[in-house]
C-alpha positions as CSV (number, residue, x, y, z in Angstrom):
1,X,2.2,-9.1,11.7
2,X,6.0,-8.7,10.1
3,X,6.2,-8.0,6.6
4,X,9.7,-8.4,5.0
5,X,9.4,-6.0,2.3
6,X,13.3,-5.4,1.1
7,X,16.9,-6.6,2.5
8,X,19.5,-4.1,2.1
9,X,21.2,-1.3,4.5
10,X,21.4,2.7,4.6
11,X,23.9,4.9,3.7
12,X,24.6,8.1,3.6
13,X,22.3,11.4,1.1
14,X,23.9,13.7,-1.1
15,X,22.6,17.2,-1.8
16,X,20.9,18.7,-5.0
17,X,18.8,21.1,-6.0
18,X,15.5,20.0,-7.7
19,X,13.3,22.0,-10.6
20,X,10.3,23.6,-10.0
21,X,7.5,20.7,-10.2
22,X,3.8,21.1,-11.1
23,X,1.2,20.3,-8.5
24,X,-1.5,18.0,-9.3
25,X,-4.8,20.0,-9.6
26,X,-7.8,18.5,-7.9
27,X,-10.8,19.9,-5.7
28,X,-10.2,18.4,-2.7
29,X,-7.0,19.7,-2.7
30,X,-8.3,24.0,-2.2
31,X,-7.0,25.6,0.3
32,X,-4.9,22.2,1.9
33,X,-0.8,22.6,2.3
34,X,1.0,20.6,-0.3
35,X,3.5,18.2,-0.1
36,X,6.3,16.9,-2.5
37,X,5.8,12.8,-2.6
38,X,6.3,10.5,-5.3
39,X,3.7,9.4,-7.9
40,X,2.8,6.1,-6.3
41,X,7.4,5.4,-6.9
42,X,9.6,6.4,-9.6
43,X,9.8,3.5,-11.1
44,X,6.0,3.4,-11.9
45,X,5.7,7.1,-13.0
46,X,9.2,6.9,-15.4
47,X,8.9,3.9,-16.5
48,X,12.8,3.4,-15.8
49,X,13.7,0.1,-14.8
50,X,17.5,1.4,-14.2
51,X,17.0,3.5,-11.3
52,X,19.1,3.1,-8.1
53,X,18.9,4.4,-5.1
54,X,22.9,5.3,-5.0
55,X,22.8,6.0,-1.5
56,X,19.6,8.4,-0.9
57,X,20.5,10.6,-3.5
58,X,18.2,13.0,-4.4
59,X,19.7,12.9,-8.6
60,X,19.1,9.3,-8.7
61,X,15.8,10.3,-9.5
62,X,14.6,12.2,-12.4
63,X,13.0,15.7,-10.6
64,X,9.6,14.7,-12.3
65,X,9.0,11.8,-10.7
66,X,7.9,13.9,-7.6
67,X,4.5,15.9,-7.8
68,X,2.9,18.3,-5.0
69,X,-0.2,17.2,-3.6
70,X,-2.2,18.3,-0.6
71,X,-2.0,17.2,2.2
72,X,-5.4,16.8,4.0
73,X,-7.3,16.2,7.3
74,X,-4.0,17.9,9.2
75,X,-5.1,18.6,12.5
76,X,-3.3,22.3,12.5
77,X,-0.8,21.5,14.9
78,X,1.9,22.2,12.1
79,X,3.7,18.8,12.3
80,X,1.9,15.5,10.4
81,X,-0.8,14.6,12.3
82,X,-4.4,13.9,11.0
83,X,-7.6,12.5,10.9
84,X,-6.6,9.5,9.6
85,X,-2.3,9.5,10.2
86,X,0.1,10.6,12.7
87,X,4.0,10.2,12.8
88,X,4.5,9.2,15.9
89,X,8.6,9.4,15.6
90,X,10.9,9.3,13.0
91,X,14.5,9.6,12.3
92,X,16.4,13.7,12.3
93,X,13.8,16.5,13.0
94,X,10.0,16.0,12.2
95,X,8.8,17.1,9.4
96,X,7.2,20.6,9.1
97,X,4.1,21.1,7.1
98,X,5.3,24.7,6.2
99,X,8.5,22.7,4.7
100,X,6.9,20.0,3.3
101,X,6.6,21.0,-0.6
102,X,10.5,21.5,-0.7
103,X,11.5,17.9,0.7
104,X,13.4,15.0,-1.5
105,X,14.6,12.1,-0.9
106,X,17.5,12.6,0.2
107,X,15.9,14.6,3.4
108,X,14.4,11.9,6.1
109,X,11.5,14.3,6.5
110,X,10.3,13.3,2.7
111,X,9.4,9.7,4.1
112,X,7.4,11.0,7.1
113,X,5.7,13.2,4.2
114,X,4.7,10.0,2.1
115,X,3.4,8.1,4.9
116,X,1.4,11.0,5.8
117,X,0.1,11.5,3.4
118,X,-0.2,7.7,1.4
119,X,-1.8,6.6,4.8
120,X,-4.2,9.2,4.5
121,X,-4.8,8.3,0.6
122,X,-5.6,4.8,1.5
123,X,-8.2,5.3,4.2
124,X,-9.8,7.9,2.0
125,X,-9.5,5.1,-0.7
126,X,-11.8,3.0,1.5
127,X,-14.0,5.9,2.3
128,X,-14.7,6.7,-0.9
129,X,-15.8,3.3,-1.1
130,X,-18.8,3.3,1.2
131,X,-16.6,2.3,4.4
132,X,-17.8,4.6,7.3
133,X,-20.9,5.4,6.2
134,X,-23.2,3.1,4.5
135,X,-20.8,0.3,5.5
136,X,-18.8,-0.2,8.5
137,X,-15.4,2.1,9.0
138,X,-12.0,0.2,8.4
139,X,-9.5,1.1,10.2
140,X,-11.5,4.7,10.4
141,X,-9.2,6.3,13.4
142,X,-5.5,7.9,13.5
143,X,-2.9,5.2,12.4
144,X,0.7,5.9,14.5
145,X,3.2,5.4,12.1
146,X,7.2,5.3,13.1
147,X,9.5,6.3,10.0
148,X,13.3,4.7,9.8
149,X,12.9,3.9,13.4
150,X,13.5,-0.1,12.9
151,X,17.1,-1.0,12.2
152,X,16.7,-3.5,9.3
153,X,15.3,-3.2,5.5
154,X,12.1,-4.2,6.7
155,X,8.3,-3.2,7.8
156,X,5.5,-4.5,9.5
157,X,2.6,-3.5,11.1
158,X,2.4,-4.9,15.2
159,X,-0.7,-5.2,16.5
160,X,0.4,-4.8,20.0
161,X,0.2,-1.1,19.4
162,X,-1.9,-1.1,16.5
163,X,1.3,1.3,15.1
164,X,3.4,0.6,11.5
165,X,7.0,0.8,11.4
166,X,8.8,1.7,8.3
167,X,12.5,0.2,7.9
168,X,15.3,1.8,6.6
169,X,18.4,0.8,4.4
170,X,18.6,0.4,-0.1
171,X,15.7,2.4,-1.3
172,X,13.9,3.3,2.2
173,X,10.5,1.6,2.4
174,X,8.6,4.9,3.1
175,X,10.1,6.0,-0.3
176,X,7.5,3.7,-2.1
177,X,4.0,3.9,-1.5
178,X,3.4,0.7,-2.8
179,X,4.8,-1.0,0.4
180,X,3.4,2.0,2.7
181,X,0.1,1.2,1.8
182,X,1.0,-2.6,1.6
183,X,1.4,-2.4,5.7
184,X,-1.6,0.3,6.2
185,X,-3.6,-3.2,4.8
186,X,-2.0,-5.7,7.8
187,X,-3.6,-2.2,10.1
188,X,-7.3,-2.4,8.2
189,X,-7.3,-6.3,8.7
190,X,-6.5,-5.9,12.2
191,X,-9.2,-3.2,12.8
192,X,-11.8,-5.5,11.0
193,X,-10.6,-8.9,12.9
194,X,-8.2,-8.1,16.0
195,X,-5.5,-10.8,16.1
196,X,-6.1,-11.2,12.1
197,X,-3.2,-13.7,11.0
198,X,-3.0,-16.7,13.3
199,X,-3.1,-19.4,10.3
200,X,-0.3,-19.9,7.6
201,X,-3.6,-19.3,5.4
202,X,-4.6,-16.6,7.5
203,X,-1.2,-15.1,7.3
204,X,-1.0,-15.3,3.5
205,X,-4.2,-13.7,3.1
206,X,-2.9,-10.8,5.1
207,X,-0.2,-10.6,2.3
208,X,-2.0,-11.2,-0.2
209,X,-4.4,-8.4,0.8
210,X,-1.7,-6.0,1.4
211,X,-0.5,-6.4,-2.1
212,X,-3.5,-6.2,-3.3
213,X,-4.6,-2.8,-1.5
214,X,-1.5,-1.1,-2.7
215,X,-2.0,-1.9,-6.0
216,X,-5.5,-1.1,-5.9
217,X,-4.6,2.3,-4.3
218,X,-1.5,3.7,-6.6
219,X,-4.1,3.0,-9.2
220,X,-7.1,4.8,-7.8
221,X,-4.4,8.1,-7.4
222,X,-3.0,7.3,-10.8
223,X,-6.6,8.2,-12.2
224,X,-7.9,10.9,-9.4
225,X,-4.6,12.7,-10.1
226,X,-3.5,12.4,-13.4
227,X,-0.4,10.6,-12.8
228,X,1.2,8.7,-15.4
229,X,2.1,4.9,-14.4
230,X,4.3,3.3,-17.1
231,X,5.0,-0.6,-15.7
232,X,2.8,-3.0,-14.9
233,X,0.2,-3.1,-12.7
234,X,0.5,-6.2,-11.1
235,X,4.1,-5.7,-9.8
236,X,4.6,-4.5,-6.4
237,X,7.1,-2.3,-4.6
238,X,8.9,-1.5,-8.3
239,X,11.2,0.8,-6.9
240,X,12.1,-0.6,-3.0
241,X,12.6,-3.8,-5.1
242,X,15.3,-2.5,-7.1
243,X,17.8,-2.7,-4.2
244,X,17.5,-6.6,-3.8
245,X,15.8,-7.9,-7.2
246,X,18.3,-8.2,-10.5
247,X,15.7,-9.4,-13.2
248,X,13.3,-6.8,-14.8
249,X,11.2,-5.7,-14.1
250,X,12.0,-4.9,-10.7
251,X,8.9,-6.2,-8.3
252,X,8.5,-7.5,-4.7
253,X,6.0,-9.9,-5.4
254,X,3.2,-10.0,-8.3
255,X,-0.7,-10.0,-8.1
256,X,-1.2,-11.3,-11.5
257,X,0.5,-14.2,-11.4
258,X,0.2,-17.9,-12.3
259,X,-0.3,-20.0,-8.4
260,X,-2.6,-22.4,-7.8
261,X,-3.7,-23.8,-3.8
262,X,-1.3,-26.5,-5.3
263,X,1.5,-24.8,-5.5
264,X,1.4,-23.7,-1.8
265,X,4.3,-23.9,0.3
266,X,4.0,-22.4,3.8
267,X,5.6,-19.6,3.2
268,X,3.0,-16.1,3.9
269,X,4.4,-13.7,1.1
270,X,5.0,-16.9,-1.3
271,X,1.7,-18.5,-0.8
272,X,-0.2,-15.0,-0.8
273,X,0.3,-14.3,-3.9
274,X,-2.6,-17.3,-4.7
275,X,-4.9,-15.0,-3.1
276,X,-3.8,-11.8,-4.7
277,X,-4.6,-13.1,-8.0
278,X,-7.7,-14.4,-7.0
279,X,-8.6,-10.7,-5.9
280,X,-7.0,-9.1,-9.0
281,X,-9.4,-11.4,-11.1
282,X,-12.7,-10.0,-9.0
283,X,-11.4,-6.9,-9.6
284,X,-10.6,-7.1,-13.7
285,X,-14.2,-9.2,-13.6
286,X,-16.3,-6.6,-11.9
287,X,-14.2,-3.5,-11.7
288,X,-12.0,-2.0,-9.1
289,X,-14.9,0.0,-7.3
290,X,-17.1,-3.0,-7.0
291,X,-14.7,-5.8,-6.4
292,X,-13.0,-4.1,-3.7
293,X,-16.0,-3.3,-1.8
294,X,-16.7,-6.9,-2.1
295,X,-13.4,-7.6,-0.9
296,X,-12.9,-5.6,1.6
297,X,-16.8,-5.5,3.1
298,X,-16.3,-9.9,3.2
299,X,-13.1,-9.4,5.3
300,X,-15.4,-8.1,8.1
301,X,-16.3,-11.7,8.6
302,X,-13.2,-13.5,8.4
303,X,-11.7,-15.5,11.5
304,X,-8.3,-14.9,12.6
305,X,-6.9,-18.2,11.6
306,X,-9.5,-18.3,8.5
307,X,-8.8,-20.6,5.6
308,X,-8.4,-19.9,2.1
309,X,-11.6,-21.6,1.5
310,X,-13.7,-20.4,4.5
311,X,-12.7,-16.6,3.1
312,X,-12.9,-17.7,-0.3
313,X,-17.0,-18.7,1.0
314,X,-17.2,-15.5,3.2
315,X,-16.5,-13.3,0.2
316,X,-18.9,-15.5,-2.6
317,X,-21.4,-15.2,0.0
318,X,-20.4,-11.0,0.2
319,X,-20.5,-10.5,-3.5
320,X,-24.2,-12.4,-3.6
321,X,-25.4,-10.2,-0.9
322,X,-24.1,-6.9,-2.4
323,X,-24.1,-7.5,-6.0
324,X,-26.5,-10.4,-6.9
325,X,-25.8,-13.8,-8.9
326,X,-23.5,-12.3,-11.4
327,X,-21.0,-10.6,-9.0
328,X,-21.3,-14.2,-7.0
329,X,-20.6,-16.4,-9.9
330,X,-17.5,-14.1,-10.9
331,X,-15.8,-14.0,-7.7
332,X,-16.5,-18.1,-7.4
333,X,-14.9,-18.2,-10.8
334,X,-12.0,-16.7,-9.3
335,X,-11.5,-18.8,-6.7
336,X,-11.9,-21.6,-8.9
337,X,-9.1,-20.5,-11.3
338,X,-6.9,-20.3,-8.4
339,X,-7.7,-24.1,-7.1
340,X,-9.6,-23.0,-3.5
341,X,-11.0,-25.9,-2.4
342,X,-14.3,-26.0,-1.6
343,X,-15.7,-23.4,-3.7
């Protein structure tokens, strides 16, 4: 399941020192080792559609963009691996929990710190949801995650070894946690349906879905944390898109836009983003808690090469059982806006 997120190369880091930042303040975060990470990206959390990347330097971000923010379910070992997320490799030395409050950007261990810990965020998204207790786990287990360890501005999630690999090059994708989370979604599809993706529909609906999921996440740590967010929600990947987008604001793709089923054109991340906003209007209908365990509870019963009407069915027929007539009639509605056939 390949996942072009962003197109440009690497080059080299500079060196700076960074002021003193505030840690977020939540329970669950007593007694957990903190880690420095961005607030969802800059982009987001400034505001500043300007930014660069000017070769992994760590001034070409304002110093408040970062936050601290435990780091939790660590298994102890002292290196980042978890309940829910291991680094399985990564480019220069691992990553030391001890260290990883004092990482930026311009360090290759900050990455392996964001995928630790916005892997972890996500599958505690979905717990928090219901999913792995009252409902069945997604993607409940360790995800294996390589940082920087493909040679092209690009991620994906394989599911020969069920493992994510973050590209390198521009604004490094494990810099945003937009696209981080983005292929964490192609891992919790392929948990739910092995093989998930055979279909161009099928494919785009992976997209779609992994849009949809980071979005839906950065928003859900926006509120649990505090965090200010400053651009749009519907735009994707705002800062990894600066490197290879020149209109503003900066975005990969968009789950709020304007596609119909007759606009498709074959194309996964083009066509997805029909289903996204079909899935952004559940949730701005119902609510991000209840839409998305709509969403993600129907997904259980997709096929691998499902169509955009038989999911578009599955998940009417999930909001019914869950939610009643109401929920049902809103998620058919957005179906309808988008032109699913059948529904």
């Amino acid at each position: 399941m390949a996942c072009r997120m962003s197109r440009v190369l690497l080059a080299a880091a500079t060196t700076v020192a960074l002021a003193t930042l505030a840690a977020p303040v939540t329970a669950s975060a007593a007694g957990s080792p903190q880690g420095r990470v961005f607030m969802v990206n800059p982009v987001q959390s400034s505001g500043d559609q300007n930014l660069t990347d000017v070769k992994d330097s760590a001034t070409a971000v304002p110093a408040d963009a970062y936050a601290l923010a435990a780091l939790r379910n660590l298994d102890g070992s002292g290196g980042l691996s978890g309940k829910w997320a291991y680094i399985r490799s990564d480019t220069g030395s691992s990553a030391k929990v001890a260290d990883a409050g004092t990482y930026t950007r311009k360090d290759d261990q900050f990455e392996q710190v964001m995928a630790y810990f916005w892997v972890n965020e996500a599958q505690e998204y979905l717990q928090s949801l219901g999913f792995g207790s009252e409902l069945p786990g997604a993607n409940d287990r360790a995800q294996p995650v390589r940082i920087n360890q493909w040679g092209a501005d690009n991620s994906f999630f394989t599911d020969k070894k069920a493992e994510i690999r973050f590209g390198k090059g521009g604004v490094d994708d494990a810099e945003d946690a937009e696209v981080i989370v983005h292929e964490y979604g192609h891992a919790v599809h392929n948990a739910q349906v092995p093989g998930f993706g055979t279909s161009e529909e099928a494919g785009s609906i992976g997209e779609a879905w992994g849009d949809y999921l980071a979005v839906s996440v950065g928003a859900y740590a926006d509120s649990e944390y505090g965090w200010p967010r400053r651009t749009d929600l519907g735009c994707v990947a705002d800062w990894d898109s600066v490197s290879y987008t020149s209109s503003v604001p900066h975005c990969l793709r968009r789950v709020d836009g304007d596609k119909t089923y007759a606009d498709k054109v074959g194309e996964v991340h083009a066509d997805g983003e029909i289903w996204s906003r079909a899935l952004f209007d559940i949730r701005g209908a119902l609510g991000a808690r209840e839409a998305d365990r709509i969403i993600v509870n129907a997904q259980f019963g997709f096929a691998p090469d499902t169509s955009f009407e038989d999911a578009a069915l599955t998940t009417i027929a999930t909001a019914h059982q869950m939610y009643g007539k109401s929920a049902e009639d809103a998620v058919r509605k957005a179906f309808r806006d988008r032109g699913i056939p059948g529904v």
